[in-house]
N, C-alpha and C positions, 0 to 999 in steps of 0.2 A: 721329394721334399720332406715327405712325412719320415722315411729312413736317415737323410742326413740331418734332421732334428734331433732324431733317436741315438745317431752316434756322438751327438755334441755332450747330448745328457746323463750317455757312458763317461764321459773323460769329466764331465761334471760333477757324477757321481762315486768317481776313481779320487776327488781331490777331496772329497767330503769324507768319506772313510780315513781320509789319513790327515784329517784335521782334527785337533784340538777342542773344538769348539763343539757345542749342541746344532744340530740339524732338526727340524720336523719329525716327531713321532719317536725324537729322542728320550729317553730313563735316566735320573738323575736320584740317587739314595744320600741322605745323609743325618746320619745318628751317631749315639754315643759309645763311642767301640773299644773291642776290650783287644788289646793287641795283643798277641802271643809271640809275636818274633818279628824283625825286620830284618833287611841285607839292603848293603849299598852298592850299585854300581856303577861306570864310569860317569852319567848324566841323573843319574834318578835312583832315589829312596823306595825299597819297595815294603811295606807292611802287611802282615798276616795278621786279621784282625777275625772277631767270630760274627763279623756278617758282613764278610768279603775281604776286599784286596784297594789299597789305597797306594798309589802310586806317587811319588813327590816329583817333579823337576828341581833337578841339582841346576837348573840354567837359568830359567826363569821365575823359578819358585811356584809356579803352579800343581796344582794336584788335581787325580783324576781318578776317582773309585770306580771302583768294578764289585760287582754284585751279582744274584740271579737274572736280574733284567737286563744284565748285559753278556750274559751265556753262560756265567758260572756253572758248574754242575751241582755246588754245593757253596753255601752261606759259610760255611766254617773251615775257615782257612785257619792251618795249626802251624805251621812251618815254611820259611821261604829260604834260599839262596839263591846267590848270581854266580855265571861262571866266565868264564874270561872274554866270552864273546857277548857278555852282556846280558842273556838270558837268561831269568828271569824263572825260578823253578818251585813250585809250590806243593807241599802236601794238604790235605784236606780232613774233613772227617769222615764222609763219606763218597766224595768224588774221585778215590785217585791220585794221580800225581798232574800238576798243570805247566802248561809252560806260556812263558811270554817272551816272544820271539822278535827278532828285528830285520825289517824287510825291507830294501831298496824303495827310495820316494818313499817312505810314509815317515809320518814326522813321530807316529805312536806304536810301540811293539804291536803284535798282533797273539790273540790268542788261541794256540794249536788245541789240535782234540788231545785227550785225555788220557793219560798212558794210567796200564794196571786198575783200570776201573771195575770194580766188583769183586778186584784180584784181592786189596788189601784196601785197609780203613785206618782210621785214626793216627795219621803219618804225623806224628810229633816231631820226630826228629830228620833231617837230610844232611850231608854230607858229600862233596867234591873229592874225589883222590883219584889225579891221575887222569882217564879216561870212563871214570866208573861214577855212578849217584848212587852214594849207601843210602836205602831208604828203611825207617826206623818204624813200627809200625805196631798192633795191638798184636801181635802172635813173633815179632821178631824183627829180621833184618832182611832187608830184599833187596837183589843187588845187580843194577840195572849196567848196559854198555849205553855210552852216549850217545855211539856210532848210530848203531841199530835200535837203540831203546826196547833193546831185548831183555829178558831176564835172564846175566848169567849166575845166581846163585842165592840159594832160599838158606840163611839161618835160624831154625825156628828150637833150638835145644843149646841157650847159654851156659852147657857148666854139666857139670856128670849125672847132678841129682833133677832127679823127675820134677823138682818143684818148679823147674828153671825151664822148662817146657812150655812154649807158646807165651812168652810175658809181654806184654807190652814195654816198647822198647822209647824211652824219653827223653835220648842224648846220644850223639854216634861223634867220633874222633877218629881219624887215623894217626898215631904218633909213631914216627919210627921202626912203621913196617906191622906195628900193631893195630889194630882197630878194639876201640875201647864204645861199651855199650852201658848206658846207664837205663835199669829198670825200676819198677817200683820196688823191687826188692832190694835191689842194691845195686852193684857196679860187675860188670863181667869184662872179661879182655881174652884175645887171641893174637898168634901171630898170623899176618896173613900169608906168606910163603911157608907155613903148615898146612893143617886142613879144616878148616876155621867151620866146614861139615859134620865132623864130630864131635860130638857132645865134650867127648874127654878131653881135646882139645882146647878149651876154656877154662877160666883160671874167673873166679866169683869170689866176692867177699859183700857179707851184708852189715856188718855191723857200721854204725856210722854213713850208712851210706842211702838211706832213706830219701825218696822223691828227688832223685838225681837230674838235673834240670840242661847245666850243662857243662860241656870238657872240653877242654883247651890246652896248649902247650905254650911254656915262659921259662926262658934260662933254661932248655932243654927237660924241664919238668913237668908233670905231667897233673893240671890243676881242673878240680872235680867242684862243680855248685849241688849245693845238697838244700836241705829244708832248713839243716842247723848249722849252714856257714860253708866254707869252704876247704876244701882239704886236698894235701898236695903230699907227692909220693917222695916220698925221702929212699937215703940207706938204711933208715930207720924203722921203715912202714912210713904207712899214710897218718897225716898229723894235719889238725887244726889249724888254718893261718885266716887272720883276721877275727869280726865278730861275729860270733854265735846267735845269726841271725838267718830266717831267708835268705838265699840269694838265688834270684832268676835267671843269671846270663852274665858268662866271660865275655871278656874280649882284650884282645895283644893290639894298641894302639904306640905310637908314635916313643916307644920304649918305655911302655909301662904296663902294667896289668889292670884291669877296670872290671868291675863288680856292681853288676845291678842286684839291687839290694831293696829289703823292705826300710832300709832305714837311708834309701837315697845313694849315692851314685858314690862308690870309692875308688882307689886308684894304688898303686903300689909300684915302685921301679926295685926292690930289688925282693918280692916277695914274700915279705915278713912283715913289716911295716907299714900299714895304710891307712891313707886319710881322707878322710870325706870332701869333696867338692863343691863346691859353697853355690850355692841357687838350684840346684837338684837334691836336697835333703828331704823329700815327699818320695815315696816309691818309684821306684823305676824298674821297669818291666824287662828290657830289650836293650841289645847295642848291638851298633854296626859300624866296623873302621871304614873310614875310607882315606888308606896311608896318604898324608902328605896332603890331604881336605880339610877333614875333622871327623872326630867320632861322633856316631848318632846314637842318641839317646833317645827312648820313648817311655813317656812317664805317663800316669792318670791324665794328666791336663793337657797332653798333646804331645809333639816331637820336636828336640833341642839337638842345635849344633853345640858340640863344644870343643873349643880349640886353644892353642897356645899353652906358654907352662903354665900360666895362673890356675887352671884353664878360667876362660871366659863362654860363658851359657848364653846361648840365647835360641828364642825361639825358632822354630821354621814357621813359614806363610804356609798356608794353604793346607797344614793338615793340622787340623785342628775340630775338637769334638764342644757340640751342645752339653747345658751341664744335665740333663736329665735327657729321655728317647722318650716324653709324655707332649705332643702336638695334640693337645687337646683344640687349641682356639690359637689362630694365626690370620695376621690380616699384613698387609703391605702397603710400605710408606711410599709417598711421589717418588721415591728416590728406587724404589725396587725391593728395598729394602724387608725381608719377612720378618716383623713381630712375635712370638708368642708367648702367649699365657698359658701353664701347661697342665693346668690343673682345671675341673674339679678331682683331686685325688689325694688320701692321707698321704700325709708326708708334704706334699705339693709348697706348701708354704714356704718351707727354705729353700725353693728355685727360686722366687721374683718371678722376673721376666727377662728373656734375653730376645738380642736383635741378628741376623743371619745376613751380611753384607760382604762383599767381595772374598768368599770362601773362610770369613772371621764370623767369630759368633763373641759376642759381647753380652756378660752378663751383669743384670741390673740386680742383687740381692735385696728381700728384705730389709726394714728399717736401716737402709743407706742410699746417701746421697738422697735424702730427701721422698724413700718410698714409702710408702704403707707396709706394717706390721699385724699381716693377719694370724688370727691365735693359731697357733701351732695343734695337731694332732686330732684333728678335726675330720672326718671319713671324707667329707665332701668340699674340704676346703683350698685354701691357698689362692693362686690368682686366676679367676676363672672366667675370666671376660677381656678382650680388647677389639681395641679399634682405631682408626687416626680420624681428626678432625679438620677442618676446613685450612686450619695451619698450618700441618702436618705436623701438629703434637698427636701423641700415643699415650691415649687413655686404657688404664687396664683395673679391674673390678676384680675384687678382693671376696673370699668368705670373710665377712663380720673385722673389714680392718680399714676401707675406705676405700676412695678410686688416687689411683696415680695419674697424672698426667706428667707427660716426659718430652722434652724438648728433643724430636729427633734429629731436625737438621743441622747442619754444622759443623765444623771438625773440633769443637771446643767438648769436654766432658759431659755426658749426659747427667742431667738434674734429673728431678723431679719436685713436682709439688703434693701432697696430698689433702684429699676433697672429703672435708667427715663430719661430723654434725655440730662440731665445735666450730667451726671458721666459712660454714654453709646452711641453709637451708633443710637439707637432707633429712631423711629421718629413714629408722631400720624397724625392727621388732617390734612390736607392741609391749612387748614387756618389757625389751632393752632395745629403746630407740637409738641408742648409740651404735649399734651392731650392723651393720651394713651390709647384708650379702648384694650384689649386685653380678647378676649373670647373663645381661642383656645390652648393649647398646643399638643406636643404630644413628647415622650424621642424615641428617634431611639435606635436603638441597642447597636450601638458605643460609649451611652451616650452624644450624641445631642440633644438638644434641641431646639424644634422648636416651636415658638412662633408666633400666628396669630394675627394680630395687625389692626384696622380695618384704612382704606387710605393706607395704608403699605403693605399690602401684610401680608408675610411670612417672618420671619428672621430667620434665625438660629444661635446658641450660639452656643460654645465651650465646651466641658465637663470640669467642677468646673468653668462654667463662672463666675463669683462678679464684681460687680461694681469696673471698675478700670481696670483689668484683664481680658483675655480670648480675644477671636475675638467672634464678631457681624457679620453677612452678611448678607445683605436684598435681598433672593433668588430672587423674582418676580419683583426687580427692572426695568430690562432695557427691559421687558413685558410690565411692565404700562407707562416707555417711548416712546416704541414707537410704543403703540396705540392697541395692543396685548388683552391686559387684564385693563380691568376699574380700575382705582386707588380709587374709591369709596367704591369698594368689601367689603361687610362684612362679614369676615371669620367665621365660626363657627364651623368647625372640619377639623382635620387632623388625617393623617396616610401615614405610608411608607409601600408601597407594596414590594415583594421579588426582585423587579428589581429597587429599589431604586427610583421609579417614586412616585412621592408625589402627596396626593391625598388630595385636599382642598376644603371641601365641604363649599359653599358657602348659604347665606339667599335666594339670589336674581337670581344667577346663576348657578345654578345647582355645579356641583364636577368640579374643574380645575384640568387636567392631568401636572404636570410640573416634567421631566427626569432634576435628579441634575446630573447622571450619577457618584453617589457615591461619587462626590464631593461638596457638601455643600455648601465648602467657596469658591468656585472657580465657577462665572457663566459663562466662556467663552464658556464652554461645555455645559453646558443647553440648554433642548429643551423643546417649548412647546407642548405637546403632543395631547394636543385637551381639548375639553367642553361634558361634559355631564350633558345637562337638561333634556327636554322633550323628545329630540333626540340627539344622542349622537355621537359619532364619525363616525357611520355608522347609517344610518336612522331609524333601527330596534332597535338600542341598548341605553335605554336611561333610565330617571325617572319618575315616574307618577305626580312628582313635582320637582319645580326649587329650594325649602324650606329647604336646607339641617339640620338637628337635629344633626346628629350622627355619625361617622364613625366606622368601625370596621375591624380590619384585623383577618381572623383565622385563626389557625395554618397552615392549608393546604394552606395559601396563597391567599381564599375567603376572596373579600371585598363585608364587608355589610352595605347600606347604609340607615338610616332611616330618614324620609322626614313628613312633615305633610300629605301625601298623601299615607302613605304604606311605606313597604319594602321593598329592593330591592337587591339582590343577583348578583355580578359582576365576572364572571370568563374568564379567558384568557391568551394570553400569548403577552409578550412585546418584537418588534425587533428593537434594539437601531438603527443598520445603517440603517434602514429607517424609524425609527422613528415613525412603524406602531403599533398599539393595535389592535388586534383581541379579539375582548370581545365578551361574550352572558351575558344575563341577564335574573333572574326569580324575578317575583313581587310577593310579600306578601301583601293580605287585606284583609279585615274583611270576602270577600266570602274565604277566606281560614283560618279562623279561629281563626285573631285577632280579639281583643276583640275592635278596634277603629283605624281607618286608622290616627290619631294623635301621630304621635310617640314623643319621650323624648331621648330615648338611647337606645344604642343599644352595645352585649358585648357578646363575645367568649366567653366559657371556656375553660380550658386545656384538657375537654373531648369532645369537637367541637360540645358542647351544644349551639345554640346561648338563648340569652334571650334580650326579646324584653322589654321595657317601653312605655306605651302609657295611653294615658286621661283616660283610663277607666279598668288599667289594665297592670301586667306582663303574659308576655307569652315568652313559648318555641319554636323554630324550633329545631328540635330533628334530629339526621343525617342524619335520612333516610327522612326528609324534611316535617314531618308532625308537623303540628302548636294545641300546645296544650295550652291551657290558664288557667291558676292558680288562685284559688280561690279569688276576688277582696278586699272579706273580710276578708282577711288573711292580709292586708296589713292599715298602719296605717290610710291612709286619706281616709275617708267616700264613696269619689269621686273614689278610686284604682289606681288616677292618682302618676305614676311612673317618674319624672322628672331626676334621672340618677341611676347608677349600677357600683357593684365593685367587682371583688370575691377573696377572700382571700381562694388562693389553698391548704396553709396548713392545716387551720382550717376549707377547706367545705364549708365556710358558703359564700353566697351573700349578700350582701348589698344591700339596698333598698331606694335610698331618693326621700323624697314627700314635699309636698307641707305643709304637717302636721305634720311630724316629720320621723323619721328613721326607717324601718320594716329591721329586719334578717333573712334570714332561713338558716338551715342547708340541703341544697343541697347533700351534699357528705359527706361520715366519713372523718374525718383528715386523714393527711399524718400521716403512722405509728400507727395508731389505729389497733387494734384486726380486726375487721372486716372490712378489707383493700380492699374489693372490692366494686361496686358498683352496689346500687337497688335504684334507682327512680321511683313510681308510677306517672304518668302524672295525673291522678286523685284521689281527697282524698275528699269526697266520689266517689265510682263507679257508673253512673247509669245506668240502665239498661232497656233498653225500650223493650217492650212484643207490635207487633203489631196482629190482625187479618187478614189477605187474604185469603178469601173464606176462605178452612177448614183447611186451616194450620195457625200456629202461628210462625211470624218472630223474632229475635231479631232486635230494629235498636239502633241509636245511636251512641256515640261515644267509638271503641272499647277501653280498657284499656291500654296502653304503659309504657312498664317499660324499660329507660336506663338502661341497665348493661353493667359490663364489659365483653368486649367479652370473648368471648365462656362459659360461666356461665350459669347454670342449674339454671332453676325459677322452685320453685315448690310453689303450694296453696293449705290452710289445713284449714277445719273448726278451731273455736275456742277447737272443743274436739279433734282433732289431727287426722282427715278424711282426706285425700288426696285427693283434688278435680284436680288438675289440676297440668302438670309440661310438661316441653320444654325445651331444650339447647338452646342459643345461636349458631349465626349460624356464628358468626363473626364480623357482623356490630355492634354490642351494640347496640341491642335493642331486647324485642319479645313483642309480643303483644298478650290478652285474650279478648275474645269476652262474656266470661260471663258463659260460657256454661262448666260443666264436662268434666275431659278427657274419660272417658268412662262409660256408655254411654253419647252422648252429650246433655245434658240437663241445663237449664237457672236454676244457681244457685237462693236461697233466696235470700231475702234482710238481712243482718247480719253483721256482724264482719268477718273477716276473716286475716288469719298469713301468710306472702309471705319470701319464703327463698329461697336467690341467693348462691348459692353454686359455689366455683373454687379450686381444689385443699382441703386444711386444711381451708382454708377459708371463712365465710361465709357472709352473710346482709340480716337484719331479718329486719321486719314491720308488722302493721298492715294495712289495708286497710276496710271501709266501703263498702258495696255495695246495693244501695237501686234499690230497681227496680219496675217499674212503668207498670204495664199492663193498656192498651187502648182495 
């Protein structure tokens, strides 16, 4: 029974590979990319961008990026083409050359290992002639058979003089039996039924021919993109045609010549004469025909069809870029929808705020449509706080410009209203009360809203507060009057614990305890409850920093606080008539298995998962309080540093923002999915350390932990459907495998292996790596 289980959830896990969609313990990146080249072919758009490979559907209009966390060998993709069978062929900067291939039954190419890796770097340029891939590269020309994907022939000397020796090669053509190479020097040519191996056989010219981008052939001419325009080979020599501008990229479409350009997208049908294309007059980078489709253009702001004689521009769906890669602070609306505010950082202030919803990102700018206008040029400013409200309006807090609050739901325009001292309550600086930095919110249950304002304290709003409307009341007012709590405070998280004690972690002074006593707008009854920095209400109970990052409340009513100095776990109980906390407290760092005592955020799940953000990494505290840490390169910025978190319980998935752009993973199956319970591997791969003592051989390392839902059967099966391993749940949601056979106990290989949580009709399948390292 147990084996024909096992073969159901091969052909299960055969349909999931060649679906579209996100599965459990799936990588999703998405940031603002700088594209270098795209190709089209017969169904899909394919872009080489410098932190990965973005692939468009010409059918459905979907897109699907690819990145490190889904095998890349390298982040920087410089060069793509397609060739007639569809695949899909990339150079890189330092991975090689890649391919994406297309496989019977799967709906998505597949990605082959890695031809020429270590051989050659920085593949600017590629090239189709015939049976051959000319590959263009920092030392030359390397010239692959497609058959074999051998190498038949290394060009590394363009031209007779030694200067021409090993140049980096940034444009390759075959025209007419010749193969033309453009370098930083200039432009070289050979014929190839010569011997395109000797130096002397090349024919170089550098004048005019500076950062040669790329070559192309029209009306049998032979037409060159340079840095200062374009230039095409006459009876005359080589001459100027068009403007003496940039241009990045030819392309021979639909009987005309097209020119990506710094000054926007031109066109020419008979060579001489050209004219600019009206809705692509901003830079454009890349082009790609697809005869008898449209040509593809890729510009700053994303990738356009354009088609017909006028032609007519219009966008594609689904590949489309955030206007900055700064996820400081991201929260998500009922609808799924990720918010963020992407600051505190100079400059920050001319992003707003934008919204991330069915593969579109909509931006809300500065003083429009109703937002706040925070001062410009400021180290720590621009919009540095959001949140959604009991509405699902999206409040976002400004350095020193006011709060926005933004009408998310709907299909009608996004508004906003802005919240500032003139049309509110509010109050900023002591010295310029008008000046609002606000870096904190937090939505109480009741639909309150609580706003940390820095000199101010804490206020709380009304549910559907608007300018004009609601009550304001400045909680920690008559604390900083009379002498209680600094009026200087800069607030940087909040939360309400189950006793309605509000919990204000501060920069400078560790967490302020302040009892609203469930009344809010009413401070007569307020108490202040105590300080927790270094030491904390009782001299035992405290933080290992005064630096608060992050607050977190979990289900169970744990607060978790994250600090530049670790984590920290708050449990207790609160007695209002005497005003006393009895707390204990456990600390989190790196000797327990964060990846960097720097934390960013910190955030519950609805399965009392916590997950931690730090400089060099996400990681787990799992309920039974073991710290696991998630693969760094799974996540978009190089560094793994994780600046905030958001999880969206319906769909599973986590949120992730960085410094570098936005990473996803599918944590859990959706609400309502088929396989409705839950299997999390704490690691992907497994590894497994073999040590020697005297005459016996130990396992060490770190055991395997899989979340499940309680009381679920984990069982572990070779790829060929051998049962290696299986345990119940014992209640807590969680079990754990040390590596070894259930009987006898022996330290599996290193391989592939199928993990299935079973409860009821129910199941959650995976795969899991396990490598293992004898010493």
């Amino acid at each position: 029974m147990r084996r024909s289980l096992l073969f159901t959830v091969l052909i299960l896990l055969e349909g999931v590979c060649g679906d579209a969609g996100a599965s459990v313990g799936d990588w999703r990146s998405y940031s603002r990319l700088v594209i270098h080249r795209i190709a089209a072919g017969p169904d899909a758009v394919w872009a080489a961008t410098e932190g990965g490979i973005i692939r468009s559907s010409l059918v459905d209009g979907s897109a699907r990026t690819y990145s490190p966390s889904d095998g890349l060998p390298d982040r920087s993709i410089l060069s793509v083409i397609v060739d007639s069978a569809g695949t899909a062929w990339f150079g890189t900067g330092e991975g090689g050359i890649l391919r994406f291939t297309k496989r019977k039954n799967l709906s998505l190419p597949v990605l082959e290992p890695a031809l020429l890796s270590g051989q050659v770097s920085r593949v600017v340029a590629l090239f189709l002639w015939q049976n051959r891939l000319y590959v263009g590269h920092s030392t030359g020309v390397t010239v692959l058979d497609r058959g074999t994907n051998r190498v038949v022939e290394n060009y590394h000397q363009l031209g007779g003089s030694s200067d021409l020796r090993n140049q980096a090669v940034s444009a390759l053509a075959v025209v007419g039996g010749r193969i033309y190479a453009g370098t930083a020097r200039g432009l070289s040519w050979a014929e190839l039924d010569g011997n395109p191996l000797l130096p002397d056989s090349w024919t170089s010219i550098e004048d005019s021919f500076t950062g040669v981008s790329s070559i192309t052939s029209f009306h049998g001419n032979v037409y060159v993109a340079t840095v200062n325009g374009v230039r095409v080979e006459t009876a005359s020599g080589w001459v100027l045609t068009g403007p003496a501008a940039p241009v990045y990229d030819l392309a021979v479409y639909d009987g005309a010549l097209w020119m990506a350009s710094s000054r926007g997208l031109l066109r020419t049908t008979d060579g001489v004469n050209w004219e600019a294309v009206a809705g692509l007059t901003s830079p454009v980078k890349a082009l790609a025909p697809l005869e008898g489709v449209a040509l593809i253009a890729a510009g700053e702001a994303g990738t356009y069809r354009v088609q017909g004689a006028t032609p007519e521009v219009t966008k594609m769906p689904g590949v489309d870029f955030p206007p900055t890669n700064a996820f400081t602070n991201i929260v998500l609306d009922t609808a799924g929808a990720v918010w963020v505010a992407p600051g505190p950082a100079r400059g920050a202030a001319q992003y707003g705020i934008f919204r991330f919803r069915d593969n579109t990102w909509v931006h809300l700018p500065p003083a429009q449509n109703g937002m706040p206008s925070p001062p410009a040029g400021e180290p720590d400013g621009g919009f540095i706080s959001i949140v959604v409200d009991g509405e699902n309006r999206v409040w976002a807090g400004t350095w020193g410009g006011g709060i926005g609050i933004v009408s998310s739901g709907g299909t009608t325009a996004l508004h906003a209203e802005t919240v500032n001292t003139a049309n509110s309550p509010l109050t900023g600086l002591d010295g310029s009360p008008d000046y609002l930095v606000t870096k904190a919110f937090h939505r109480g249950a009741d639909g309150v809203m609580y706003a940390g304002i820095w000199h101010s304290g804490v206020f709380a709003l009304s549910p559907g507060f608007s300018p004009g409307t609601g009550t304001a009341y400045q909680i920690m007012r008559k604390f900083m009057e009379n002498g209680t709590i600094s009026r200087t405070l800069n607030v940087t998280a909040l939360t309400l614990d189950r006793y309605s004690v509000l919990w204000v972690g501060t920069s400078s002074a560790g967490v302020l305890l302040i009892d609203t006593n469930n009344t809010p707008f009413d401070g007569s009854d307020d108490q202040f409850v105590g300080t927790l920095g270094r030491q904390g209400i009782d001299s035992d109970v405290g933080l290992r920093s005064r630096n608060v990052r992050s607050i977190a409340r979990a289900p169970n009513g744990d607060i978790w606080v994250a600090t530049d100095a670790g984590l920290t776990l708050f449990q207790g109980e609160f007695a209002r008539a005497s005003n006393r906390y009895s707390l204990t407290t456990r600390h989190f760092t790196l000797d327990d298995g964060l990846a960097s005592n720097s934390l960013n955020a910190v955030l519950v799940d609805s399965f009392d998962v916590v997950w931690v953000g730090t400089d060099r990494g996400l990681a787990q505290v799992l309920p039974t309080k073991q710290v696991i840490t998630l693969p760094v390169e799974r996540i978009v910025d190089t560094e793994g540093k994780v600046t905030s978190l958001a999880f969206d319980r319906a769909r599973g998935y986590l949120w992730i923002g960085t410094p570098s752009g936005l990473t996803r993973y599918e944590a859990y199956p959706p609400v309502g999915a088929g396989d409705s319970i839950i299997a999390e591997p704490s690691q992907n791969p497994f590894m497994i350390g073999i040590s020697q003592r005297g005459s016996d051989y130990v396992l060490t390392g770190t055991p395997l932990s899989v979340v499940v839902t309680p009381g679920a059967t984990v069982r572990i099966y070779t790829i060929t459907g051998d049962l290696v391993w299986e345990t119940t749940d014992s209640g807590i949601g969680q079990v754990t495998w040390d590596g070894r056979t259930w009987s006898p106990a022996r330290a599996v290989a290193s391989g592939v292996y199928l993990y299935i949580a079973q409860k009821g009709s129910n199941t959650a399948t995976g795969k899991i790596a396990v490598l293992r390292d004898a010493r």
